[in-house]
N, C-alpha and C positions, 0 to 999 in steps of 0.2 A: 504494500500500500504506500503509494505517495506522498509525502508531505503536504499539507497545507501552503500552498502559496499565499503572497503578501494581496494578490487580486482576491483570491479567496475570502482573506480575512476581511476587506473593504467591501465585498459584494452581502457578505453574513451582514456585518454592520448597516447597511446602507434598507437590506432587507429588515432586519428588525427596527432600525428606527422609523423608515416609514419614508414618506412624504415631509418634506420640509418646507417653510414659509419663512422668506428671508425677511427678519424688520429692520424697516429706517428707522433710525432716531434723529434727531433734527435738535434736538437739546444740546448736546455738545459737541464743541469741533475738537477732536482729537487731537491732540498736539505732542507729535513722537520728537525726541531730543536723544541722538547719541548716547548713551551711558558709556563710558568708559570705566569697567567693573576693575578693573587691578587699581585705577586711581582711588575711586569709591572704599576699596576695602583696606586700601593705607590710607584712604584719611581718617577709616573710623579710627584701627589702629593708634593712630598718631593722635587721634582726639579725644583716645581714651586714656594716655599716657599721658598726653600734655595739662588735660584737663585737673590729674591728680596732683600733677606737678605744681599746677597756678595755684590749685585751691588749700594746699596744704603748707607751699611755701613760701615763708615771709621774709625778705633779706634784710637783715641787719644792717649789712655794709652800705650803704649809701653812694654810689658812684658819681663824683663831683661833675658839676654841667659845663666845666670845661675841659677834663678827664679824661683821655681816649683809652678806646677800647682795645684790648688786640686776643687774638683768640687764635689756638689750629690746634688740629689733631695731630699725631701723632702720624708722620708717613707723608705731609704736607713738606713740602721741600722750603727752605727759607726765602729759596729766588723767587719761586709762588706767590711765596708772602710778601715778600717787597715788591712785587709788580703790582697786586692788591693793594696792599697802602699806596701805589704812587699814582693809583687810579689809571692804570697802564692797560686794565680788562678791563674790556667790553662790558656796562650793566646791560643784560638784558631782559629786564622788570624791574619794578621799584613798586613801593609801598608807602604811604606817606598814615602813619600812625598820630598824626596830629590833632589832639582834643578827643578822644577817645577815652574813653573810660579802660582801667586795666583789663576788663573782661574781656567785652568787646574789641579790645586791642589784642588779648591774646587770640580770641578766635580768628580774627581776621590775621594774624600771622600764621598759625597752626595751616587755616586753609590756603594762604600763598605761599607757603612753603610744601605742602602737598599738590598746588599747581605747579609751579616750580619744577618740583621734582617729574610729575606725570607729562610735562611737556620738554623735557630734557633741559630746561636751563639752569644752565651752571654757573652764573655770574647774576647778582641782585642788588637793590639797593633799600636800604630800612630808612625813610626820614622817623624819627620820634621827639627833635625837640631835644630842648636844653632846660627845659622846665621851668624855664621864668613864669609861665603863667597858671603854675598847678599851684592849688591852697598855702603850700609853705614853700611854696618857693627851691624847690628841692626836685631834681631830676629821679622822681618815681620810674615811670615807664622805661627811659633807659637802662636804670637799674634790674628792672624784675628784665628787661632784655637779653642784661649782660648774662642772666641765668637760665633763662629760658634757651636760647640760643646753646649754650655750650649741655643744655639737656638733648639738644634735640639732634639723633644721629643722623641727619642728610645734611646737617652745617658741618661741613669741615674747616671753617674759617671765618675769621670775620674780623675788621677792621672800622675803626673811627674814617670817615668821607676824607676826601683834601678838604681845604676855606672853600673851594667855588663849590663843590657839591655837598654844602649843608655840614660840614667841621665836623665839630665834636657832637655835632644835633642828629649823626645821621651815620650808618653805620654801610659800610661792602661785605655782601655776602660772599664766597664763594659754596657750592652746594654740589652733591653727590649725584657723577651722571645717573641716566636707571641703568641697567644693566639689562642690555636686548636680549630676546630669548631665542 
């Protein structure tokens, strides 16, 4: 006896359902958008790691609003790093964290830094200010930056801006290619 063919299975199906009547709906226009599912499931990832991160850590240290930053991992070459501080790479994204409350400032990094990464840019730019105009006068958001950033494994780097691109108010990413499959 033969196997069941794939028509078979379709013609059994078609038989027992019967007759069908197609409905319009006219209520909603269907609006399909790309998912890009490997992006999606590192950013939940990343937003359930960062998320622990912000809500449980308070830095002490203080990071002065005239202060620069400098940041690398481990395996970053120094030439790297000074081509980055000398504004020598290419930004290709920026982010301007200005007037943002720390939340919403961390989410909106979390998520450009999970664009970033899902669209292969390797080179960024953070504006966050010098904090003249937070309550005490004191570079908050910079601060919880400087920590957040060296939490987060697809920064391998990071640097204070030159004067023309925003000083000590603004930081050079470098960021982790993805890895092609």
């Amino acid at each position: 006896m033969s196997e069941p063919s794939d028509q078979d299975d379709i013609d059994l199906f078609r038989q027992e359902i019967g007759d069908i009547e197609h409905l319009t709906q006219d209520k909603i226009t269907p609006v399909t958008k790309p998912i890009d599912a490997k992006a999606a499931v590192q950013r939940r990832s990343i937003d359930r790691k960062e998320s622990k991160l912000a809500d449980i850590y308070e830095p002490n240290d203080l990071v002065g609003s005239e202060e620069s930053l400098i940041f690398r991992r481990s395996g970053i070459q120094e030439r790297q790093l000074s081509r980055l501080r000398g504004g020598q790479i290419k930004m290709d994204a920026e982010l301007d964290l200005h007037g943002m409350t720390i939340p919403v400032a961390h989410q909106a990094l979390v998520n450009f830094i999970a664009d970033c990464v899902s669209y292969n840019i390797c080179s960024a730019r953070l504006i966050h200010g010098k904090g003249w105009s937070s309550k005490h006068h004191k570079p908050i958001l910079k601060t919880k930056l400087n920590h957040w950033l060296r939490d987060m494994d697809n920064v391998l780097a990071f640097c204070s801006a030159r004067i023309e691109d925003g000083g000590t108010g603004a930081l050079y990413l470098l960021l982790r290619k993805q890895v092609k499959k």
